[in-house]
C-alpha positions as MATLAB code, in Angstrom:
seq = 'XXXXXXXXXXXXXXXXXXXXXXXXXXXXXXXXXXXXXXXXXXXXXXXXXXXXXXXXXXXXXXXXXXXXXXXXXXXXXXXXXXXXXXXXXXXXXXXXXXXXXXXXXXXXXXXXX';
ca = [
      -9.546    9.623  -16.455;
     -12.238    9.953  -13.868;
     -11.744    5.888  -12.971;
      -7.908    6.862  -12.304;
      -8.759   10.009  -10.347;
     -11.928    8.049   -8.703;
      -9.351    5.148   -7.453;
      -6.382    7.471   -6.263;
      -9.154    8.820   -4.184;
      -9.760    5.621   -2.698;
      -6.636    4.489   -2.368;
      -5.485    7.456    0.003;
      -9.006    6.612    1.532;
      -8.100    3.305    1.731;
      -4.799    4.594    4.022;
      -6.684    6.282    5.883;
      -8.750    3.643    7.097;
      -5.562    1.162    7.608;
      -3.986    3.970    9.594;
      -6.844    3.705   12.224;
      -7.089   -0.173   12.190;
      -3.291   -0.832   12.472;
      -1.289    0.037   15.643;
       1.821    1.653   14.183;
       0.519    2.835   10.606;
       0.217    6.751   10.611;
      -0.947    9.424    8.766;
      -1.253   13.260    9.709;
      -4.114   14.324    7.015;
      -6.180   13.467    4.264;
      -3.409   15.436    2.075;
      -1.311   13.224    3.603;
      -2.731   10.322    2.248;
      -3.230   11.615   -1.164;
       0.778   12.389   -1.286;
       1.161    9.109    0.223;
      -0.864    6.595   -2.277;
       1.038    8.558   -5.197;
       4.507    7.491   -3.897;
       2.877    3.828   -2.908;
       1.942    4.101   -6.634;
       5.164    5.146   -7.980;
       7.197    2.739   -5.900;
       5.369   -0.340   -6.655;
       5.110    0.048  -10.144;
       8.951    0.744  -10.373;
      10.483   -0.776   -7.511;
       7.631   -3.360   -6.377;
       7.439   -4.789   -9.843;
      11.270   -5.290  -10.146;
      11.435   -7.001   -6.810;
       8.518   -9.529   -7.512;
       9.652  -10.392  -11.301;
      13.385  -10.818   -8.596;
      11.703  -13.137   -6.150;
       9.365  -14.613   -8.365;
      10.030  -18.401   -7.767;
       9.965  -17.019   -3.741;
       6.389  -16.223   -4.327;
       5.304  -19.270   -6.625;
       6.815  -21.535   -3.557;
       4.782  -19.503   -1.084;
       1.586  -19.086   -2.659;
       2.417  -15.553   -3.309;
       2.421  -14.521    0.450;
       5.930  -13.117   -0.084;
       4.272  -10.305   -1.953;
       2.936   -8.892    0.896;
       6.457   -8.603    2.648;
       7.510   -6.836   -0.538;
       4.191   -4.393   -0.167;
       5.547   -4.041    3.331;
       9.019   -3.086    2.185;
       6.970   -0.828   -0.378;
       5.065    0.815    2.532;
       8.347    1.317    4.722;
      10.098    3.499    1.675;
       7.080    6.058    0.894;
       6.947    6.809    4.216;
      10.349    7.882    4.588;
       9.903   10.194    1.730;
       6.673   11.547    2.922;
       6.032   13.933    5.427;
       3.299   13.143    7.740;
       3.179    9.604    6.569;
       5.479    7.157    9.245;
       5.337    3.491   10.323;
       6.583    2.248   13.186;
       8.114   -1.289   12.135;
       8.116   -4.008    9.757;
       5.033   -5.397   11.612;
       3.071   -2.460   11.239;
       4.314   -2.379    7.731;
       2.994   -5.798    6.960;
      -0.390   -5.714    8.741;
      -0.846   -2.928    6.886;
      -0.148   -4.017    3.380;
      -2.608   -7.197    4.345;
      -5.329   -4.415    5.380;
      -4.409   -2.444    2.274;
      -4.636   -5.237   -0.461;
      -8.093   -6.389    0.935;
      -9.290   -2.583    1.070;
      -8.057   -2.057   -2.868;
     -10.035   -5.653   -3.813;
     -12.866   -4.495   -1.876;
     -12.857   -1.093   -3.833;
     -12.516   -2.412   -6.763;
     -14.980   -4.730   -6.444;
     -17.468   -2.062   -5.277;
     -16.090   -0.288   -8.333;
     -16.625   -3.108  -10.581;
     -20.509   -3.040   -9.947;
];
């Protein structure tokens, strides 16, 4: 329980770091961001995994880079439904899920040990 609390923590830290490095990636508060990871959350594990088992041979034949377009697409619908969360653009969208999936294996990583 206090590893799943401990990495929701770090995963609206992580967004708050992304939304300073990427041009385009915003979020109004640390609140924000807390709101924002749980509907990341939500949305990949429903929607996200439905679209990769979908595209599957898409992301065998590209080394699974077409993940990250889905993350994009993942990061593009949470912040419609969040206030105070907003990306301006697919390219925005994509840096950031690159930013964000090395930030989550960094955590856990730092987690690990």
């Amino acid at each position: 329980m206090v590893q799943l609390l401990l990495m929701w923590l770090l995963s609206a830290l992580a967004l708050i770091i992304v939304s300073r490095l990427v041009p385009g990636f915003e979020i109004a508060s640390f609140g924000s961001a807390l709101i924002a990871s749980l509907v990341v959350g939500f949305l990949n594990a429903t929607l996200g995994f439905l679209l990769k088992l979908i595209t599957f041979p898409l992301g065998i034949l590209t080394l699974g880079l077409f993940f990250l377009v889905i993350n994009a697409i993942i990061l593009l619908l949470a912040s419609a439904f969040v206030p105070g969360f907003r990306i301006h653009g697919f390219f925005a969208a994509f840096l950031g899920a690159v930013v964000l999936t090395l930030l989550h294996l960094l955590f856990r990583l730092i987690a690990r040990a």
